[in-house]
C-alpha positions as CSV (number, residue, x, y, z in Angstrom):
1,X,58.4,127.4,-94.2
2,X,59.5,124.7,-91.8
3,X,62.7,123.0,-93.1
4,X,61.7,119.5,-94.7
5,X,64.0,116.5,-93.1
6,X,65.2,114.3,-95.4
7,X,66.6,110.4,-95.2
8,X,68.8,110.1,-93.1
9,X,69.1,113.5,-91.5
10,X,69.0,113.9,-87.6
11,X,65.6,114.8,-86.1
12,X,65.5,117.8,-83.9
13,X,62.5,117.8,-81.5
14,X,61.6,121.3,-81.7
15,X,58.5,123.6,-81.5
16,X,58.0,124.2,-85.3
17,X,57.5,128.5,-85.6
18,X,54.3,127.0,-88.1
19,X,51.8,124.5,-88.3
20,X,53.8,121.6,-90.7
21,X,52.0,122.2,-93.9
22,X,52.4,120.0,-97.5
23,X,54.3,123.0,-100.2
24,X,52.0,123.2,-102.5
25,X,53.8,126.2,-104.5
26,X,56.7,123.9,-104.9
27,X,56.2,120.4,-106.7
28,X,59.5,119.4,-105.9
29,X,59.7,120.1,-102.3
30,X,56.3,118.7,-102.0
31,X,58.1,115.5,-103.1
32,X,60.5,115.4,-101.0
33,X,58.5,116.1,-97.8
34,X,56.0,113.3,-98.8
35,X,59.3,111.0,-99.3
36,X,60.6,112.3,-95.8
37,X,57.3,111.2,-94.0
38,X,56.5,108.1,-96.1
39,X,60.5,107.1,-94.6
40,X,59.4,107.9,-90.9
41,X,56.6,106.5,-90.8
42,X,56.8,103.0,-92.6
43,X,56.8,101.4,-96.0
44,X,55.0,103.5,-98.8
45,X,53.7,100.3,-100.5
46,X,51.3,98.5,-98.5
47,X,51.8,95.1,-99.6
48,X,55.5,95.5,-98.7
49,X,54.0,96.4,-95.0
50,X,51.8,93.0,-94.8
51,X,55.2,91.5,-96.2
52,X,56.9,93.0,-93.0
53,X,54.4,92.1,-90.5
54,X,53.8,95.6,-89.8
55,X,57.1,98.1,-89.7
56,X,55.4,99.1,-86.2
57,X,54.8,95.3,-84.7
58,X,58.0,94.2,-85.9
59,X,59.9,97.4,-83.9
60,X,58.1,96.0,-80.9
61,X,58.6,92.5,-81.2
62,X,60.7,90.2,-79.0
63,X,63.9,89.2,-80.6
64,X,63.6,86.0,-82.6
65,X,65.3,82.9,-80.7
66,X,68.1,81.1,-82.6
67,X,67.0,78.4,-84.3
68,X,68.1,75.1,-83.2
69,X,70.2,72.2,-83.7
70,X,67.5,69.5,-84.0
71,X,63.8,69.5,-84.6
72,X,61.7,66.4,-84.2
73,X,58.6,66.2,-85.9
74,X,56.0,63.9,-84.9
75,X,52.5,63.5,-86.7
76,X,50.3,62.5,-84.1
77,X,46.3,61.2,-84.5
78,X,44.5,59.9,-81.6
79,X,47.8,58.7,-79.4
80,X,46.5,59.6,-76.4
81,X,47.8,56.4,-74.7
82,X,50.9,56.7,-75.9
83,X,52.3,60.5,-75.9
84,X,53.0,60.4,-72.2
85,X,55.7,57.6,-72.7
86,X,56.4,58.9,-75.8
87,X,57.0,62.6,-74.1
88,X,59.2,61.3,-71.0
89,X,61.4,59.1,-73.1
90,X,62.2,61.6,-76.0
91,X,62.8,64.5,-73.9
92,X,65.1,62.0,-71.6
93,X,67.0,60.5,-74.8
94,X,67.6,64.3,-76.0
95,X,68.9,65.9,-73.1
96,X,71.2,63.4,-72.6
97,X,72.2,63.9,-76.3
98,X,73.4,67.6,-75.2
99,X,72.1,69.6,-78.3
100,X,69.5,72.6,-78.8
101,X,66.7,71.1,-79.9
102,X,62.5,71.5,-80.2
103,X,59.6,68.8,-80.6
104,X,56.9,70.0,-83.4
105,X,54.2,67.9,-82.1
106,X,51.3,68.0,-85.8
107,X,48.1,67.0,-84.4
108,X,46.4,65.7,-87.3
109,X,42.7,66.2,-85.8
110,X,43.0,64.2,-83.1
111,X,39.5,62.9,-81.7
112,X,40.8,62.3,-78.0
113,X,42.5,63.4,-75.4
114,X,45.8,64.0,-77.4
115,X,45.4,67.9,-78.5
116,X,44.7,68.5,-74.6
117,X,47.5,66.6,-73.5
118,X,50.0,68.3,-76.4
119,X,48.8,72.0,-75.1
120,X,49.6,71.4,-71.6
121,X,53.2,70.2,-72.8
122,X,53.9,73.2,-74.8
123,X,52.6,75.6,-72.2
124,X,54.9,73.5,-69.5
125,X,58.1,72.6,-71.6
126,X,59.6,75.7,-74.5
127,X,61.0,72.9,-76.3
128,X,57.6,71.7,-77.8
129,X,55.7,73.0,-80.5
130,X,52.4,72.2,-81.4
131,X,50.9,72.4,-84.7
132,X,47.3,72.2,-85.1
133,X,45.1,71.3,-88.1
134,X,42.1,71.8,-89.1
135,X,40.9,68.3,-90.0
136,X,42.4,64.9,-90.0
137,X,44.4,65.7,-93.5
138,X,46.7,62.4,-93.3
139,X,49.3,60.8,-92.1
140,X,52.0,62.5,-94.7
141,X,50.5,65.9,-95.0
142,X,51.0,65.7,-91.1
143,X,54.9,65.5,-91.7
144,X,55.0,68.3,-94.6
145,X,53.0,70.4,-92.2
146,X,55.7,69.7,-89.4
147,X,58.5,69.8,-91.9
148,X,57.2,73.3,-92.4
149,X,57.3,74.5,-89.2
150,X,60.4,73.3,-88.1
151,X,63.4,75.4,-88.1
152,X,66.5,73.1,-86.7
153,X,69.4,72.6,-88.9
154,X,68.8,68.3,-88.2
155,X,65.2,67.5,-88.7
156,X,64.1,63.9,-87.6
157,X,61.0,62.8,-88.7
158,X,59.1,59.6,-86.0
159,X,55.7,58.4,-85.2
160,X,53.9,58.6,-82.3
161,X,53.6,55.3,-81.6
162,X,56.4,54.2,-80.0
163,X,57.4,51.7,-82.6
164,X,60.3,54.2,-83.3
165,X,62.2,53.6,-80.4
166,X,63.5,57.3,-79.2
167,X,66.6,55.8,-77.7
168,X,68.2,55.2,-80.9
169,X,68.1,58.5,-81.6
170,X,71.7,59.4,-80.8
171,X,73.0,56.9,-83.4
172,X,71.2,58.5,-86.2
173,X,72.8,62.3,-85.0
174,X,75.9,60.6,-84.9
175,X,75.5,59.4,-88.3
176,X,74.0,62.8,-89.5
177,X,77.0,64.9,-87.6
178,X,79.5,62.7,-89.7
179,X,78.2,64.3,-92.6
180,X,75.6,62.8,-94.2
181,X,72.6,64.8,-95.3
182,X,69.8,61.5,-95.1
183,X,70.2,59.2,-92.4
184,X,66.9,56.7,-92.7
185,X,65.9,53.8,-90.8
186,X,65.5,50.2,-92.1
187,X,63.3,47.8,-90.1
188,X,65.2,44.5,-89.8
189,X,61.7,43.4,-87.9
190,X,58.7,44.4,-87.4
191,X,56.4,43.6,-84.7
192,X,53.1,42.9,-86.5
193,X,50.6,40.5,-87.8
194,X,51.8,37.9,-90.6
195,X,49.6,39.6,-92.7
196,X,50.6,43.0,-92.6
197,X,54.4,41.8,-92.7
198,X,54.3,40.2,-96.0
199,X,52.1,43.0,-97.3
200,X,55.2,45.7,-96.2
201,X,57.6,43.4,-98.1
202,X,55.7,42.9,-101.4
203,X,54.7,46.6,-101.4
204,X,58.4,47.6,-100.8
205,X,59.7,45.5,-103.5
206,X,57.3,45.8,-105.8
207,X,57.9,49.4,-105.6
208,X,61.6,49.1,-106.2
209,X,61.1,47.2,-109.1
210,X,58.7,49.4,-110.8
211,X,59.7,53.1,-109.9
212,X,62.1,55.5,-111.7
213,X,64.2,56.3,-108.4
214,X,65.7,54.8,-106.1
215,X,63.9,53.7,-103.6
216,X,65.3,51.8,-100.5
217,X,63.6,48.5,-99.2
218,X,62.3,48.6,-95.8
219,X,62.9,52.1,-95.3
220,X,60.1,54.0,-93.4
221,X,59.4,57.8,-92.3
222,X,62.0,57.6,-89.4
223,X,64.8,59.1,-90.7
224,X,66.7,62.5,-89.5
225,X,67.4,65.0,-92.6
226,X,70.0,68.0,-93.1
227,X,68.7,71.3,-93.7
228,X,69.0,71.7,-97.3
229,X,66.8,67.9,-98.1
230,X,64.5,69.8,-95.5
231,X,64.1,72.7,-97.3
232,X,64.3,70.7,-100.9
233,X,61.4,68.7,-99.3
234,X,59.3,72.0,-98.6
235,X,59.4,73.8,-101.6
236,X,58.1,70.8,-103.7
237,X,54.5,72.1,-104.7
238,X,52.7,68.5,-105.2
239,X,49.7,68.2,-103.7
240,X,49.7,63.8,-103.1
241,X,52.9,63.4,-100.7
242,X,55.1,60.4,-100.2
243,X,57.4,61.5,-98.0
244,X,60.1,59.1,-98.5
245,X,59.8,58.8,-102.1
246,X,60.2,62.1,-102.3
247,X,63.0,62.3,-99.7
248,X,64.6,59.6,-101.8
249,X,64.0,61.3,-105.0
250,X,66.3,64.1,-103.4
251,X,69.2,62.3,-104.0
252,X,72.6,63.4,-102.0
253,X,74.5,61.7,-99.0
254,X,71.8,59.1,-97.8
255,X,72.8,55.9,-95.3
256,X,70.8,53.6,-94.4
257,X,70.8,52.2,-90.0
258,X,68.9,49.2,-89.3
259,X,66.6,49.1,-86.3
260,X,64.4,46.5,-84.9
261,X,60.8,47.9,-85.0
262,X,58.9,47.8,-81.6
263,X,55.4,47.1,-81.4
264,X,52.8,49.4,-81.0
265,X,52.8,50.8,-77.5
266,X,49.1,50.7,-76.6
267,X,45.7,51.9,-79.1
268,X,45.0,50.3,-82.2
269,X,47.0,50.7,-85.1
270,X,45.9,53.9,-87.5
271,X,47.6,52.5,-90.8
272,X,45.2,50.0,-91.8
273,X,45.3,47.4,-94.9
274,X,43.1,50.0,-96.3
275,X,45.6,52.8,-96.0
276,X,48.3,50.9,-97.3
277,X,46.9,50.0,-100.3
278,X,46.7,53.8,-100.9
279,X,49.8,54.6,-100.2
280,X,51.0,51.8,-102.5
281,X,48.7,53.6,-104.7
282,X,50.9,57.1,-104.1
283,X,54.0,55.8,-104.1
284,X,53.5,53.7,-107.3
285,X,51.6,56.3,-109.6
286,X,54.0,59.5,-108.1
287,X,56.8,57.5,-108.7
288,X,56.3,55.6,-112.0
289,X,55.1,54.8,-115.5
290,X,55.0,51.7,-115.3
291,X,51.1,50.8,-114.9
292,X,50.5,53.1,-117.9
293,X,53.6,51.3,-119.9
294,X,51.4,48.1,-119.0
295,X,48.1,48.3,-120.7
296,X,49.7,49.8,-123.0
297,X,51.5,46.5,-123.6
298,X,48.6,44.5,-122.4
299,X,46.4,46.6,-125.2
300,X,49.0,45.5,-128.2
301,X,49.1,42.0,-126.6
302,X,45.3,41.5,-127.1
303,X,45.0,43.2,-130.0
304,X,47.7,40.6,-131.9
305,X,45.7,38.0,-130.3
306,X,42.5,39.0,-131.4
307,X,43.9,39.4,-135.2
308,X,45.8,35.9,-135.2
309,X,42.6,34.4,-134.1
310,X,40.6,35.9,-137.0
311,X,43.1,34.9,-139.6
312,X,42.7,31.4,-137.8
313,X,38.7,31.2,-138.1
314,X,38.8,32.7,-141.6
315,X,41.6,30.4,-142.9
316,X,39.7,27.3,-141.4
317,X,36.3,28.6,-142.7
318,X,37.5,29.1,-146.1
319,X,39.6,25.4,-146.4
320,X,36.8,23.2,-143.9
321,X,34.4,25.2,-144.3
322,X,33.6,25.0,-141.0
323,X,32.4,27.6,-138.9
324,X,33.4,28.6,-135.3
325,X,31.4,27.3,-132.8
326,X,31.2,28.3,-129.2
327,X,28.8,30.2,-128.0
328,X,30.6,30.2,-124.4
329,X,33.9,31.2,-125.9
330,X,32.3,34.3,-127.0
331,X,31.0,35.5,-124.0
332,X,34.3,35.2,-122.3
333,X,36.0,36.7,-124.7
334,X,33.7,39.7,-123.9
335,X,33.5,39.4,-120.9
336,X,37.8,39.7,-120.6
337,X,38.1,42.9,-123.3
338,X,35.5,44.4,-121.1
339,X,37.4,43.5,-117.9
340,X,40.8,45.0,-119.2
341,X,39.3,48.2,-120.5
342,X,37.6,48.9,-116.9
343,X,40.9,48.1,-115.7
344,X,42.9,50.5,-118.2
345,X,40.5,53.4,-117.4
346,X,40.8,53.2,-113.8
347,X,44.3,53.0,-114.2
348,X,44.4,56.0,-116.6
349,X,42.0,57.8,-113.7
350,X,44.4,57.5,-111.2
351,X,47.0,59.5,-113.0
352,X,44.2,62.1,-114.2
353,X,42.7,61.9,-110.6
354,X,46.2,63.3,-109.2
355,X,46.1,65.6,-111.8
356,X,43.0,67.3,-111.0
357,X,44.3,67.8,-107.4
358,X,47.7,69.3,-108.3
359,X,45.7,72.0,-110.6
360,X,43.7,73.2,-108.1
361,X,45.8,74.4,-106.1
362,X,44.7,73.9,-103.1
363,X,46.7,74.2,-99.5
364,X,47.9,71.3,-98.4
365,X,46.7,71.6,-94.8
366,X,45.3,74.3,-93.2
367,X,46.7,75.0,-89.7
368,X,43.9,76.1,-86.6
369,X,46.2,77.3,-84.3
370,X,50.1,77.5,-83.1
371,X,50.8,76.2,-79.7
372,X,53.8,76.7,-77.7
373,X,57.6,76.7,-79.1
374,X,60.2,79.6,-78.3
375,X,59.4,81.3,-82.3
């Protein structure tokens, strides 16, 4: 019988005197030679093998590269105007900053010329990653998605638009290499319409005021984050993201570094009126009680009303004898309860609303393709 190798003894490549056969006389030794092959030739259980990637695949594989010092992630949707400037002055600003670094470009279903132009990038420069999704899945499920795939120990988080300035960039490394593990930028001024200004501010405030963190005013995406917020960041399983409440939420070594806001480049802005009043919608039902703690209030307020003006007409009926007139009165007092309980059911549907999306469990984006990067 041919002499059964076991783990971890030397393999001598020799003519066998017999055809290798299974023992089937001995049970034991039958054991032992299926252990010896399942150990040569790969993982017994399969799903540790899809776990692997594939013993095999992973024994051919190019060495991973280190990972490195900074990634910058950049959600990107329909910049084709801009990414050229963008692309020239970021990779200018980093080189000069001297660190190993890579761009994780998220195309967030661009409809122009932006996915073409982030592909020739990434085939031309090894520094660039580009992520690509499906669909157009939002503004911050662009940054989780590029928060996901990127792997340096600083992560900084900017738009595509130019309004963060790349050239400030070395302050906030300088800030994040002194230690601190959130470094996020607050926008002394902004650049925009009256309108849109004063919306910012009441949205910021407002939000301060009513939330149960921590939130800082005038404090954007643009920030660059350590490793472990990164990685804190990632492993949150909600499905309705608001990246910097949840950044704030965090907690640890945060600093805020103002910066004057640039206008927009070129293109038309992409974060509407619209879009902020649903992200003032995220930020204030993912962040706080308070609208609930409101009609709840507002309910009782009513309600005490309501019985202080029945004890009124009946007192008055039964001393005057009077009844109450007012046919008009009536109908706006309808007309108001009816108002406030639309109000307190679609406020009550927002909260049930996000809880019907985290139960599903859906992905949060689903990625088309990989472009590019030294992985």
């Amino acid at each position: 019988m041919p002499q059964i190798m076991l783990p971890g003894d030397e393999l001598v490549l020799d003519r066998p005197a017999a055809p290798l056969a299974i023992p089937i006389d001995d049970p034991e030794a039958a054991l032992r030679f299926c252990r010896s092959l399942a150990a040569l030739f790969g993982p017994a259980n399969p799903s540790d093998f899809a776990r692997a990637g594939g013993q095999r695949e992973r024994l051919r594989a190019a060495p991973e590269a280190a990972p490195p010092d900074l990634s910058i992630v950049i959600p990107v949707y329909n910049e084709e105007d801009n990414l050229p400037h963008l692309y020239a002055r970021l990779r200018a600003t980093l080189d000069q900053v001297g660190m190993r670094y890579e761009i994780v470009f998220v195309d967030d279903g661009s409809a122009d010329a932006s996915l073409a132009l982030l592909r020739e990038y990434a085939a031309a420069d090894a520094h660039v990653l580009v992520v690509e999704l499906a669909r157009n899945f939002g503004h911050q499920v662009a940054i989780s998605a590029g928060l996901d795939h990127a792997r340096g120990a600083g992560v900084i988080v900017m738009d595509a638009d130019l309004q963060d300035p790349p050239e400030v960039l070395p302050q906030f490394i300088a800030q994040w290499r002194a230690g601190h593990d959130v470094v996020y930028a607050i926008r002394e001024q902004r650049k925009e319409g009256p309108l849109k200004r004063v919306a910012y501010a009441a949205f910021y405030r407002l939000l301060q005021r009513v939330a149960n963190i921590d939130i800082p005013l005038d404090a954007g995406d643009f920030c660059i984050m350590d490793r472990r917020v990164v990685d804190l960041l990632t492993g949150m399983p909600e499905r309705n993201r608001f990246v910097r409440g949840i950044r704030s939420w965090v907690g640890l070594d945060q600093i805020g570094l103002a910066y004057e806001r640039q206008a927009r480049h070129a293109g038309r802005p992409k974060f509407t009126f619209t879009r902020l009043v649903y992200l003032a919608l995220d930020g204030l039902v993912s962040f706080s009680y308070i609208p609930l703690r409101v009609i709840t209030m507002l309910g009782l307020t009513v309600s005490f009303i309501s019985i202080v003006l029945a004890l009124f007409y009946a007192v008055k009926k039964l001393t005057i004898g009077l009844n109450p007139p007012g046919f008009a009165t009536l109908i706006v007092a309808i007309f108001f309860l009816a108002g406030m309980q639309l109000i307190t059911i679609g406020v009550i549907g927002e909260y049930v609303g996000r809880i019907f999306e985290e139960v599903k469990r859906r992905p949060l984006y689903v990625v088309r393709q990989l472009s590019g990067g030294r992985r």
